[in-house]
N, C-alpha and C positions, 0 to 999 in steps of 0.2 A: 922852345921845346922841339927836339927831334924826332920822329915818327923812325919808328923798328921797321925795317924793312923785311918782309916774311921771305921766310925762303923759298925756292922754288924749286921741284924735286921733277925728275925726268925719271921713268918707271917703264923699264921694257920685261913684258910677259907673255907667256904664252896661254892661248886661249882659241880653245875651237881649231887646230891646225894651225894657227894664225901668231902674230906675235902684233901685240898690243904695244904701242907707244903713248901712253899718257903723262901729264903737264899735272904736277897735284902742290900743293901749300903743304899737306899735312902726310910722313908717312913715318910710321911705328910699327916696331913690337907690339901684333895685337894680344891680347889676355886669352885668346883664344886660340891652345897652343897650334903652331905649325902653319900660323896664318901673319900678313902680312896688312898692317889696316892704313888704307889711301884714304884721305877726307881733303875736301874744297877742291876737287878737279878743278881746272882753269880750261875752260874753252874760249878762244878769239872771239872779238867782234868784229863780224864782218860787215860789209856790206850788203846791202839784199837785192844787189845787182850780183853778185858773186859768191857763190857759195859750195865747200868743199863735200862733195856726199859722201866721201868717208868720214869727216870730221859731223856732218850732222846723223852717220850711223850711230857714232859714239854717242854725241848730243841726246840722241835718244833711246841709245842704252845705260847711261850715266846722268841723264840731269838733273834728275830728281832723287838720286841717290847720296846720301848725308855722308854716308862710311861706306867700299866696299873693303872685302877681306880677301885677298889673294894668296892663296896656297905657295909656302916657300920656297918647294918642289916647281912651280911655275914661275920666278921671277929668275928671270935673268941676267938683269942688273940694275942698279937706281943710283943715278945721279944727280948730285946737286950744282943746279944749271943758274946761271945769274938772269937769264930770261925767259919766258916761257915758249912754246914755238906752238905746231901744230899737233894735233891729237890724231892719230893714226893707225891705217891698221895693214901692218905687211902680210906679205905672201910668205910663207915656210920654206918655199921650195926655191931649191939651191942655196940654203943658208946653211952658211957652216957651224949655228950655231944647235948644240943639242942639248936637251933634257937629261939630266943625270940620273942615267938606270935607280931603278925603284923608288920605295917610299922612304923619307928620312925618318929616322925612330928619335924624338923627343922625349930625355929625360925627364921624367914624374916629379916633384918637389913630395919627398914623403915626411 
């Protein structure tokens, strides 16, 4: 019997001036429109001679959290990576990456 291997998805967002690098199992179309739904973050096991305090910022803004939902307007890109790395959280500034001017309007299903 062969065991599925899950996928691993690599998720860059903007957040607080910041741009978030997260390592997630699970990312959808959430049902709630204009959002983006991340579930099973993957955080490292490290050593507890060695440990990264941006990666246990995230740890403990994310570990106990089952689903978050990330506005579509804030992601930047997600890709699907064959391993997971580190959970991270960059500087804004000098990056040439930007937000696209305003809010995006989501078609209604009437």
């Amino acid at each position: 019997m062969s065991k599925t291997k899950k996928s691993t998805f690599r998720i860059h967002f903007h957040n607080n001036n910041k741009i978030y690098e997260l390592y997630a199992h699970q990312v959808s179309q959430s049902q709630m429109a204009g959002f983006i739904e991340v579930g099973e973050i993957i955080f490292g096991e490290h050593s507890r001679l060695l440990i990264d305090p941006a990666e246990e910022k995230l740890k403990h803004e994310f570990g106990n959290v089952k689903n978050t939902y990330i506005p579509h307007f804030a992601v930047i890109r997600i890709d699907e990576v064959d391993r997971s790395g580190k959970n991270r959280i960059l500087d804004n500034d000098g990056s040439t990456v930007t937000s696209f001017p305003g809010q995006a309007t989501i078609p209604q299903n009437t």
